[in-house]
N, CA and C atoms as an extended XYZ file, in Angstrom:
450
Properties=species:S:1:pos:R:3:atomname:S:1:resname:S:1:resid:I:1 pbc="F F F"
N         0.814       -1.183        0.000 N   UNK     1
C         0.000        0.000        0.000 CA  UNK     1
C         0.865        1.257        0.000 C   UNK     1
N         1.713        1.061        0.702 N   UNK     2
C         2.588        2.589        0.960 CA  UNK     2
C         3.453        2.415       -0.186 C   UNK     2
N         3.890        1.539       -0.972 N   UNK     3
C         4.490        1.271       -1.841 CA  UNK     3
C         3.787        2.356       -3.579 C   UNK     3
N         2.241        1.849       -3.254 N   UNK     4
C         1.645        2.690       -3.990 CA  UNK     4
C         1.094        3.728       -4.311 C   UNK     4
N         1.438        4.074       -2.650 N   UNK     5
C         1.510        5.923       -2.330 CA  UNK     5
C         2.441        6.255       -2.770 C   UNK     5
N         3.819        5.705       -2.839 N   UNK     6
C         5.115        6.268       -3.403 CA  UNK     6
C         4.816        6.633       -4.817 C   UNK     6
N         4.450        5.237       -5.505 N   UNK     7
C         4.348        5.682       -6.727 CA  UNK     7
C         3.287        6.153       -7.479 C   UNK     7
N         2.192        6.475       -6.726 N   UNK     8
C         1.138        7.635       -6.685 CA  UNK     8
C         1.855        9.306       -6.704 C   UNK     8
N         2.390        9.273       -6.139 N   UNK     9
C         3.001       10.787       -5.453 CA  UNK     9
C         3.954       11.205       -6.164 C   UNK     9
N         5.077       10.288       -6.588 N   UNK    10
C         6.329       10.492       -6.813 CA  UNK    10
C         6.373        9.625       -8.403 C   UNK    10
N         5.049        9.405       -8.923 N   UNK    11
C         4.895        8.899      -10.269 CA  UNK    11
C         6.236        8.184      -10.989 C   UNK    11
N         7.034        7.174       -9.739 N   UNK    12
C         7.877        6.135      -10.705 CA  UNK    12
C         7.460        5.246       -9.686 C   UNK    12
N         7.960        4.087      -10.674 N   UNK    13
C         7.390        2.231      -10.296 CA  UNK    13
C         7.953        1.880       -8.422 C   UNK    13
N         7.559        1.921       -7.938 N   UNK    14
C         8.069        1.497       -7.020 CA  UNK    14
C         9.086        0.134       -6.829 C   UNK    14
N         9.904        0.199       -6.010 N   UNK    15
C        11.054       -0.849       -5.712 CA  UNK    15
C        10.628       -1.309       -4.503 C   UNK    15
N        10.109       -3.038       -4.264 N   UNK    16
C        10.007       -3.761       -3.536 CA  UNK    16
C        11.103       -4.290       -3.085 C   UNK    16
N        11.627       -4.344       -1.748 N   UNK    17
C        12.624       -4.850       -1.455 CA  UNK    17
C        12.128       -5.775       -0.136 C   UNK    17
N        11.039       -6.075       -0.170 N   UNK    18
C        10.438       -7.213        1.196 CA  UNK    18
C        10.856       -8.465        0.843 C   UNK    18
N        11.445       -9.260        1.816 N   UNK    19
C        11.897      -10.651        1.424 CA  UNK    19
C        11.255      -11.672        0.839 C   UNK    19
N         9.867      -11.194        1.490 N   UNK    20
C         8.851      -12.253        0.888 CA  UNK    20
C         8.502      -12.230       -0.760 C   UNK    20
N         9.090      -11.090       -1.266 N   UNK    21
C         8.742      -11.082       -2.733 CA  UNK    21
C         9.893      -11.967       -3.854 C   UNK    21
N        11.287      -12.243       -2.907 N   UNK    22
C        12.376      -12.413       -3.654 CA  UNK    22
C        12.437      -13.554       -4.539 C   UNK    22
N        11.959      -13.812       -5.483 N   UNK    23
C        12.129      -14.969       -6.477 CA  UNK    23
C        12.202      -14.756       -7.368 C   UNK    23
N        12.708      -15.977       -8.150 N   UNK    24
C        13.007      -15.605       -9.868 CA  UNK    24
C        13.047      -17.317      -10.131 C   UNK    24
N        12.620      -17.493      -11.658 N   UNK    25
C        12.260      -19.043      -12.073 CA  UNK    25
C        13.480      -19.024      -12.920 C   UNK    25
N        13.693      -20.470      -12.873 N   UNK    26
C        14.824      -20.786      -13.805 CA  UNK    26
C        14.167      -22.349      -14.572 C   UNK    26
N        15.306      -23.040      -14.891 N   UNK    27
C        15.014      -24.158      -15.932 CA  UNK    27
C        15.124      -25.602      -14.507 C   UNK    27
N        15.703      -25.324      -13.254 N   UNK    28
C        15.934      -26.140      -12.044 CA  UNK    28
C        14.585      -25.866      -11.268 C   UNK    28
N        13.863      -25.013      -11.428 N   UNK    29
C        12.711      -24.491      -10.508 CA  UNK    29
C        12.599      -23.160      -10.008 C   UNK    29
N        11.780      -22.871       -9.083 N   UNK    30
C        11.698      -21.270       -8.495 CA  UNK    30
C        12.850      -21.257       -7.046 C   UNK    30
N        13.537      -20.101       -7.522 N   UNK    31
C        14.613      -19.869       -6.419 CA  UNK    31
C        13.851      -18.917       -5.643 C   UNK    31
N        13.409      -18.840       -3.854 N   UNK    32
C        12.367      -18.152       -3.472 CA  UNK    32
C        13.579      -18.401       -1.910 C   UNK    32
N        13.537      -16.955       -1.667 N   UNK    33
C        14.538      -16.880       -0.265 CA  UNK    33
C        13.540      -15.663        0.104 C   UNK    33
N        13.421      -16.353        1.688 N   UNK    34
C        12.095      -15.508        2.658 CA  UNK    34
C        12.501      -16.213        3.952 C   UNK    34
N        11.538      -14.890        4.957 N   UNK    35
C        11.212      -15.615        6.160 CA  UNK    35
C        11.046      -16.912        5.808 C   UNK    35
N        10.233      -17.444        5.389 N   UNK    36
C         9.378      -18.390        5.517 CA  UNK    36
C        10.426      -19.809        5.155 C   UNK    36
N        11.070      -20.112        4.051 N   UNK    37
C        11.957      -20.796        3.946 CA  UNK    37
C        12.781      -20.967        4.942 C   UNK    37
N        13.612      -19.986        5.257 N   UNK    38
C        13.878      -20.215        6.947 CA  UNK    38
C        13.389      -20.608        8.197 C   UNK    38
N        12.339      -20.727        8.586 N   UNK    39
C        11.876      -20.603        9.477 CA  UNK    39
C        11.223      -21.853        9.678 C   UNK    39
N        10.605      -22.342        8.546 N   UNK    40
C         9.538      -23.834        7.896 CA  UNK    40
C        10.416      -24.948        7.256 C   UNK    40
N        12.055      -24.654        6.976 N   UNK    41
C        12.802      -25.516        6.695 CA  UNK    41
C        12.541      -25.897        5.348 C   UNK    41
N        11.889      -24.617        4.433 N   UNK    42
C        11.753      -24.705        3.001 CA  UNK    42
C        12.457      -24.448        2.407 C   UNK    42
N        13.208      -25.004        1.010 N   UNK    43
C        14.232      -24.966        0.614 CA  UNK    43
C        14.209      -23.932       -0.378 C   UNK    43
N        15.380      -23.025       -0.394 N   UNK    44
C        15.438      -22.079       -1.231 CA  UNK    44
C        15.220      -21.944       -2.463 C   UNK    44
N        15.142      -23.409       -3.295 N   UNK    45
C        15.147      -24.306       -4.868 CA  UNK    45
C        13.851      -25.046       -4.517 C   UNK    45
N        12.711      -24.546       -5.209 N   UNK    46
C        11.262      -24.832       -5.094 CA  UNK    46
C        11.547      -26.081       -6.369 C   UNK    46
N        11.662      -27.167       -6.391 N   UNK    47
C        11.667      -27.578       -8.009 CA  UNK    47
C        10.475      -27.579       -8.233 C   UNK    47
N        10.475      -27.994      -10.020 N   UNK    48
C         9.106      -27.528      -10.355 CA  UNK    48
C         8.167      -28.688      -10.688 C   UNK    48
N         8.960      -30.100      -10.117 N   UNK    49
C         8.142      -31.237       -9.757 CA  UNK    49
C         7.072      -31.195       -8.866 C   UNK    49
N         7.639      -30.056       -7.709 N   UNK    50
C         7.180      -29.588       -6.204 CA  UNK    50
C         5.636      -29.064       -6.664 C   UNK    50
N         5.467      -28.164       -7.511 N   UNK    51
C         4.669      -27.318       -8.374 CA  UNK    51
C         2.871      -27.800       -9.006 C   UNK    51
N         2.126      -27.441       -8.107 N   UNK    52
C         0.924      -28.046       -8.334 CA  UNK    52
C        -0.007      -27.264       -9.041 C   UNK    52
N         0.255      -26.027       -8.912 N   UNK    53
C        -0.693      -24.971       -9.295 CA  UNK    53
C         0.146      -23.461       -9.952 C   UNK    53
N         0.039      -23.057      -10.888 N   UNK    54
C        -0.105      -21.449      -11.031 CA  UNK    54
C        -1.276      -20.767      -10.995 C   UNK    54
N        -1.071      -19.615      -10.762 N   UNK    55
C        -2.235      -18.885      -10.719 CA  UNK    55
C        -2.313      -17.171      -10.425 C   UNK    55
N        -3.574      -16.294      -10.851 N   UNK    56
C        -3.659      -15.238      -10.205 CA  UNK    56
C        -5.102      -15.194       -9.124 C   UNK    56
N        -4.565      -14.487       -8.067 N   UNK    57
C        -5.823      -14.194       -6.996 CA  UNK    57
C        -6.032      -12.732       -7.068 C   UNK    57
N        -7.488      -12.279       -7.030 N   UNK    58
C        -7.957      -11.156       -6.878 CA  UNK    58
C        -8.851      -10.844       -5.460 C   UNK    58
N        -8.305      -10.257       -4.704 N   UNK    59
C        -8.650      -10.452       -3.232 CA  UNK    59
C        -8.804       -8.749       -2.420 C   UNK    59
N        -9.618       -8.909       -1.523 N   UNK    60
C        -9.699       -7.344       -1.051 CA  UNK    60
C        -8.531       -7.248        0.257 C   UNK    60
N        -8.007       -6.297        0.064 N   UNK    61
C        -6.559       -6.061        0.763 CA  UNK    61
C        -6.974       -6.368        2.029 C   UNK    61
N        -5.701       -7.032        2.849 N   UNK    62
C        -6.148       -7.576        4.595 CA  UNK    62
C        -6.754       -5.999        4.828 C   UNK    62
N        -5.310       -5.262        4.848 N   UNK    63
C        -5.249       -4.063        5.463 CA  UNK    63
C        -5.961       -2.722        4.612 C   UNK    63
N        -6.818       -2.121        4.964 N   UNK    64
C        -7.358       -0.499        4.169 CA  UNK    64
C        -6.331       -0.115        4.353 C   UNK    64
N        -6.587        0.374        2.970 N   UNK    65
C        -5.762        1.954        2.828 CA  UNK    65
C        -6.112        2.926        3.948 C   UNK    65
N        -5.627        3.907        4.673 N   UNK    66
C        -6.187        5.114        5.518 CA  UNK    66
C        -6.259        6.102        5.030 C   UNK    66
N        -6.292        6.495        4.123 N   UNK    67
C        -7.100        7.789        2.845 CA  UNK    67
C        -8.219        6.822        2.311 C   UNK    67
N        -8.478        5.883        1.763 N   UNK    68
C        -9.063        5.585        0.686 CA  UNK    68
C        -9.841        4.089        0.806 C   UNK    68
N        -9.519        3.923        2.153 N   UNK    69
C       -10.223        2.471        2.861 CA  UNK    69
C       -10.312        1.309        2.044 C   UNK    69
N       -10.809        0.148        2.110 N   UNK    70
C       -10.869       -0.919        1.503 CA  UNK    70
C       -10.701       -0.765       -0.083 C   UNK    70
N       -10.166       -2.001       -0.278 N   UNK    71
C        -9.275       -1.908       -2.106 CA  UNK    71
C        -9.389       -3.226       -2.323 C   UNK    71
N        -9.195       -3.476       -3.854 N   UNK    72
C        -8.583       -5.081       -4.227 CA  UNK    72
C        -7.482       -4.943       -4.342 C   UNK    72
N        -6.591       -5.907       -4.175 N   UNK    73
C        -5.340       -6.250       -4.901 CA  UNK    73
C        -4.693       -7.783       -5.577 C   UNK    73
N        -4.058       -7.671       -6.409 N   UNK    74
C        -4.027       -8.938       -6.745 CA  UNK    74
C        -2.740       -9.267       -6.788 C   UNK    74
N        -2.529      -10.316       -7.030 N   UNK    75
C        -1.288      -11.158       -6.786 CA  UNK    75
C        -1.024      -12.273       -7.759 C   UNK    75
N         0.079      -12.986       -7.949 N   UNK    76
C         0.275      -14.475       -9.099 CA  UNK    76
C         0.370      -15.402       -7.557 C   UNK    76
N         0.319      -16.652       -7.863 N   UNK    77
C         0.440      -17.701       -7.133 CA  UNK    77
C         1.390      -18.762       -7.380 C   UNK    77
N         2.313      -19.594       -6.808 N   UNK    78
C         2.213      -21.164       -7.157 CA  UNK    78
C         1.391      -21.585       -5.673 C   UNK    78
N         0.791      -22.980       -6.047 N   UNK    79
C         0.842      -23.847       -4.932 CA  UNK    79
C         1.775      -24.938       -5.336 C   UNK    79
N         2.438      -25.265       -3.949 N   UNK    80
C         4.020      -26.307       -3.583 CA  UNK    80
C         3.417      -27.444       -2.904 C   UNK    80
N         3.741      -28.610       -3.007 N   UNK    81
C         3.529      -30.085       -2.267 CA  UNK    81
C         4.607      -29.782       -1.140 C   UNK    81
N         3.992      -29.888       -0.246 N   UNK    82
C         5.161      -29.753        1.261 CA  UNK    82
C         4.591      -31.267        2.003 C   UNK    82
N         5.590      -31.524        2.686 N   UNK    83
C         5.376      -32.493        3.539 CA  UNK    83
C         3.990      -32.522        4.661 C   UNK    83
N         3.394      -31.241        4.952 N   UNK    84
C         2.280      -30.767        5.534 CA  UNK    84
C         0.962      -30.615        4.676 C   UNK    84
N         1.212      -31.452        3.435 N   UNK    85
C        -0.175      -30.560        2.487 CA  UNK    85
C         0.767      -29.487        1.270 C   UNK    85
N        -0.305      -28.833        0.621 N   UNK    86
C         0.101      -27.851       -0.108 CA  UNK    86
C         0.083      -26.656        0.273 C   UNK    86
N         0.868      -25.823        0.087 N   UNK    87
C         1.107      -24.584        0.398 CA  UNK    87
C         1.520      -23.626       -0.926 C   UNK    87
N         0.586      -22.617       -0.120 N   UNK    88
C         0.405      -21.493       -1.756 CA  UNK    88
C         1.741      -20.099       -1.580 C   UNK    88
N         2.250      -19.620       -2.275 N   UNK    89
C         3.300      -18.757       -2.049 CA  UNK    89
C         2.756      -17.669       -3.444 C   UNK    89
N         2.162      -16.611       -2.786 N   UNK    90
C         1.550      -15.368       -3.154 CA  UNK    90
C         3.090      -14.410       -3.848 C   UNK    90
N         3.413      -13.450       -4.664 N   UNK    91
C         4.109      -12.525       -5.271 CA  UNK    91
C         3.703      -11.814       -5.996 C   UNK    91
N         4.099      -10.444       -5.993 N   UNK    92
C         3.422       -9.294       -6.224 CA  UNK    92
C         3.220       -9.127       -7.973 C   UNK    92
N         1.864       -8.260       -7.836 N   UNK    93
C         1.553       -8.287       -9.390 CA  UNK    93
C         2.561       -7.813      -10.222 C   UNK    93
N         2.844       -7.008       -9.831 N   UNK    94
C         4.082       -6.138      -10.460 CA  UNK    94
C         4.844       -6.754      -11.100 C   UNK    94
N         5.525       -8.055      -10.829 N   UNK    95
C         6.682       -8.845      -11.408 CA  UNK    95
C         6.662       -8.885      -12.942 C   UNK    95
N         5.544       -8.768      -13.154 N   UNK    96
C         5.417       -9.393      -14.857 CA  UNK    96
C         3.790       -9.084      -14.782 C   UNK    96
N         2.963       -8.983      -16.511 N   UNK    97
C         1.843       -8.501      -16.355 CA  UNK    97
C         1.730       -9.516      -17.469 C   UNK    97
N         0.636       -9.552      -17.973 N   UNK    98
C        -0.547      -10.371      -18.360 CA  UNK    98
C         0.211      -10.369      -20.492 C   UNK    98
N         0.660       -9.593      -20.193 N   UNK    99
C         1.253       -9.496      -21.698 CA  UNK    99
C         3.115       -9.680      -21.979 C   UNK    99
N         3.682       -9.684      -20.310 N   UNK   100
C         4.678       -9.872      -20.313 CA  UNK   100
C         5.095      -11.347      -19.494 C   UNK   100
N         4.262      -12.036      -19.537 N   UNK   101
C         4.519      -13.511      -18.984 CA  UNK   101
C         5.718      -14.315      -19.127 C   UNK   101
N         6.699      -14.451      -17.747 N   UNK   102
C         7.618      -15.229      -18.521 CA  UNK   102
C         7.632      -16.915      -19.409 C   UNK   102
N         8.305      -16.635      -20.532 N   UNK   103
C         8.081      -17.990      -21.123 CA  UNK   103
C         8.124      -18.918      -20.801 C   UNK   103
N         8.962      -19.315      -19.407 N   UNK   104
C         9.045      -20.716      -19.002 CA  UNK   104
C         7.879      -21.096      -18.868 C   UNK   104
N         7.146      -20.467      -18.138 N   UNK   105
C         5.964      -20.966      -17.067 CA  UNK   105
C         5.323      -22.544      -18.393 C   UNK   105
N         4.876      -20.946      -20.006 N   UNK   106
C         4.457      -22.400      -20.288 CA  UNK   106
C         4.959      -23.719      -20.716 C   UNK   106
N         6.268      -23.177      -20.921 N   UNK   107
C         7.510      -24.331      -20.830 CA  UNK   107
C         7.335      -25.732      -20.012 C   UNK   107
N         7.302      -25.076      -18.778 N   UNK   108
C         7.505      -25.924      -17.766 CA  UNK   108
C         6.041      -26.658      -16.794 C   UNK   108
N         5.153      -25.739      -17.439 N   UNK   109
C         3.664      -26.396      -16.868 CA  UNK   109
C         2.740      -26.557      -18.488 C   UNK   109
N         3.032      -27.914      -18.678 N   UNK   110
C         2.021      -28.173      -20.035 CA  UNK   110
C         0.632      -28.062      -19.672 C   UNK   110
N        -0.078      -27.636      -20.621 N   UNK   111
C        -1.455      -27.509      -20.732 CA  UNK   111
C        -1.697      -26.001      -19.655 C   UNK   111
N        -0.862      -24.754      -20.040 N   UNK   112
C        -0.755      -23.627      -19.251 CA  UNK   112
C        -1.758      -22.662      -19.875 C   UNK   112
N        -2.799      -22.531      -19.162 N   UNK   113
C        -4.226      -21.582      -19.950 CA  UNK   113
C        -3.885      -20.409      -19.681 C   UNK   113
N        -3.688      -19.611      -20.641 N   UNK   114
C        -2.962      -18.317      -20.887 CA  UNK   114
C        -4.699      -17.441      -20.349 C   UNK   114
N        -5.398      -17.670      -21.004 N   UNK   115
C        -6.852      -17.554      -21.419 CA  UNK   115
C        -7.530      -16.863      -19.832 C   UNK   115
N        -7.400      -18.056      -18.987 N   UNK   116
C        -7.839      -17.873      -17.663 CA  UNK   116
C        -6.845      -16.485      -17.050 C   UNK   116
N        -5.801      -16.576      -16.994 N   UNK   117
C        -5.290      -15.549      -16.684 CA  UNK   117
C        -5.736      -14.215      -17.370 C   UNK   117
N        -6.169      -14.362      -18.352 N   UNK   118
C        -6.204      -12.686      -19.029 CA  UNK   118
C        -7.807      -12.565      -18.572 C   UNK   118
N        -8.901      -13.694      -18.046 N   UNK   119
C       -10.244      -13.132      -17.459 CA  UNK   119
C        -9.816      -12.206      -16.004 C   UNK   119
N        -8.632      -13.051      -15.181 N   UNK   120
C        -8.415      -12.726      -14.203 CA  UNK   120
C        -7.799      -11.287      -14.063 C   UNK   120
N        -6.951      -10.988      -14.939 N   UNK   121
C        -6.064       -9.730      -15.469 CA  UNK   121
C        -7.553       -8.285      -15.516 C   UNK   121
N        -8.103       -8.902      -16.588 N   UNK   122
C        -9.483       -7.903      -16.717 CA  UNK   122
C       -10.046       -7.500      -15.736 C   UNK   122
N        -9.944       -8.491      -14.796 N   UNK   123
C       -10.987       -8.163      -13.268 CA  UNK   123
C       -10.014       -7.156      -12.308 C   UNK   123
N        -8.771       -6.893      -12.338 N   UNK   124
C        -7.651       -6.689      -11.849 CA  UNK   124
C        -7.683       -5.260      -12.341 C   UNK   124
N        -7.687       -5.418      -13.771 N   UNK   125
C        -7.539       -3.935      -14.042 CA  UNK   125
C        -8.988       -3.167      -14.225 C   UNK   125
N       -10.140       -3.691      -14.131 N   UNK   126
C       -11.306       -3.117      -13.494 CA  UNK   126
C       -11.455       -1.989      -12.734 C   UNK   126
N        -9.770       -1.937      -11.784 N   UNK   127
C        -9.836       -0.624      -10.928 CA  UNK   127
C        -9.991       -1.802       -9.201 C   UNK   127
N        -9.450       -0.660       -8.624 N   UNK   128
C        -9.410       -1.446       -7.126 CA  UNK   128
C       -10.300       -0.890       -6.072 C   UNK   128
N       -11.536       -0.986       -6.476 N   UNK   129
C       -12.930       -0.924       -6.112 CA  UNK   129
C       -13.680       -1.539       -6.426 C   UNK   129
N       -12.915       -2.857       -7.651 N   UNK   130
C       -13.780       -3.667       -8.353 CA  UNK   130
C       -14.361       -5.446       -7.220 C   UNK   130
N       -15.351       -4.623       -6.399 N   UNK   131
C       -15.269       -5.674       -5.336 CA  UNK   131
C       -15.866       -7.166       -5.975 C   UNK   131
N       -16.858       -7.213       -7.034 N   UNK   132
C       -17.350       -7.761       -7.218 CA  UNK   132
C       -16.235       -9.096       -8.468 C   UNK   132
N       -14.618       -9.041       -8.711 N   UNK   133
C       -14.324       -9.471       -9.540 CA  UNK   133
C       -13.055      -10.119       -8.980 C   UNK   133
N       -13.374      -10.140       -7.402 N   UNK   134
C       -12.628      -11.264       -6.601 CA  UNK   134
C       -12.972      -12.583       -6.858 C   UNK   134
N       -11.631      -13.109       -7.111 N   UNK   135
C       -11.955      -14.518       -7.581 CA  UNK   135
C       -10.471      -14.948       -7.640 C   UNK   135
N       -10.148      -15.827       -7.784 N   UNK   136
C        -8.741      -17.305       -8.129 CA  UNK   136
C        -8.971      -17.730       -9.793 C   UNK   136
N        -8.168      -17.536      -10.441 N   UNK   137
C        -7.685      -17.642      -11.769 CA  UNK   137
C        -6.475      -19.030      -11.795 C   UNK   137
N        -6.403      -20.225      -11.809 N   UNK   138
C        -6.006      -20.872      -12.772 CA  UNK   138
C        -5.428      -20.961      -13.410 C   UNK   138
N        -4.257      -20.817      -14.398 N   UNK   139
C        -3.361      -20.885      -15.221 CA  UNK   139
C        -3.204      -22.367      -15.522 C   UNK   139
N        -2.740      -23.287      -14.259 N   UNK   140
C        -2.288      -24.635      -14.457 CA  UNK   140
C        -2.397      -25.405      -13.285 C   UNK   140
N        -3.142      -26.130      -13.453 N   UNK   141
C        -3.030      -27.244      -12.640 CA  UNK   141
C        -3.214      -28.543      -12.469 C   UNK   141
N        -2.126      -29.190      -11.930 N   UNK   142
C        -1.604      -30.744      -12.449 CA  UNK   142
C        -2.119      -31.430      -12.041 C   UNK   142
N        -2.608      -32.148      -13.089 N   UNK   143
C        -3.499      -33.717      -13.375 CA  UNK   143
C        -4.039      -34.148      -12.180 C   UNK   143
N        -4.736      -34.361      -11.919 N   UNK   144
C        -5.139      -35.057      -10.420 CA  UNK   144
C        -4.483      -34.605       -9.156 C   UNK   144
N        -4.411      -33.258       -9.269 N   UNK   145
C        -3.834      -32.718       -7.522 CA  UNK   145
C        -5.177      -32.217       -6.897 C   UNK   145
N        -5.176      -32.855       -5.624 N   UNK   146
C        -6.743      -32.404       -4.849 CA  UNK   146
C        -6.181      -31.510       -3.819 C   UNK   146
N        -6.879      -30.486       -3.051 N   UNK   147
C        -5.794      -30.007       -1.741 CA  UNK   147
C        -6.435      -31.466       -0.660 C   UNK   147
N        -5.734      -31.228        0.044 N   UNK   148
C        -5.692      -32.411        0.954 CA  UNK   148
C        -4.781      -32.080        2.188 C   UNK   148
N        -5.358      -31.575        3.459 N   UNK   149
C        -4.555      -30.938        4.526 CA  UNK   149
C        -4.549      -32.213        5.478 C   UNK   149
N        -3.445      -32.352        5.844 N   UNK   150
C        -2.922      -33.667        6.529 CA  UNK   150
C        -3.387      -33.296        8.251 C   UNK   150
């Protein structure tokens, strides 16, 4: 949020530097260093065997804005097979947009519905008052994965 006051105010892209955002995909899997890897004994090299789901979520922010109160925001997803169940690891829209998708993804997740993402994209750029166009978007998800919390 304050991120987008910056670049509200000061009209350039803002620079995320929160740990939880730090990843980047390669041809070995998603390299993702956070609290959370630390802490949960998750490994910094997500492979992309691990990899059950892509996706975008369109969700109303935990926290209001305090000028401008409740908002949507959206986010990309994977969900990961962990020894506990699956676990979803949220990153900011910003990374890449709906026309700048990196190529692996569909590389590396066959049968990757470009399609679903660009309904989800539309609802996104609707404006962030668009309460009614919260929803989970799909991209990919592998053959027979159910969630299943242990």
């Amino acid at each position: 949020m304050w991120q987008w006051l910056k670049h509200w105010v000061a009209g350039e892209k803002p620079v995320t530097t929160s740990p939880k955002n730090e990843f980047r995909l390669s041809d070995e899997g998603i390299y993702y260093s956070s609290w959370i890897s630390q802490s949960q004994q998750w490994p910094e090299l997500l492979s992309w065997e691990w990899v059950r789901e892509f996706g975008m979520s369109v969700h109303q922010a935990m926290y209001p804005d305090p000028w401008f109160g409740d908002y949507m925001k959206a986010e990309w997803f994977f969900t990961v097979e962990h020894s506990q169940g699956p676990q979803r690891f949220f990153f900011d829209i910003d990374y890449f947009s709906i026309e700048s998708l990196p190529t692996i993804l569909p590389e590396k997740l066959a049968g990757f519905d470009r399609l679903a993402l660009e309904q989800g994209w539309k609802e996104y750029r609707a404006g962030p008052r668009n309460f009614e166009g919260e929803g989970q978007w799909l991209a990919w998800k592998q053959e027979g994965f159910i969630w299943r919390i242990l």
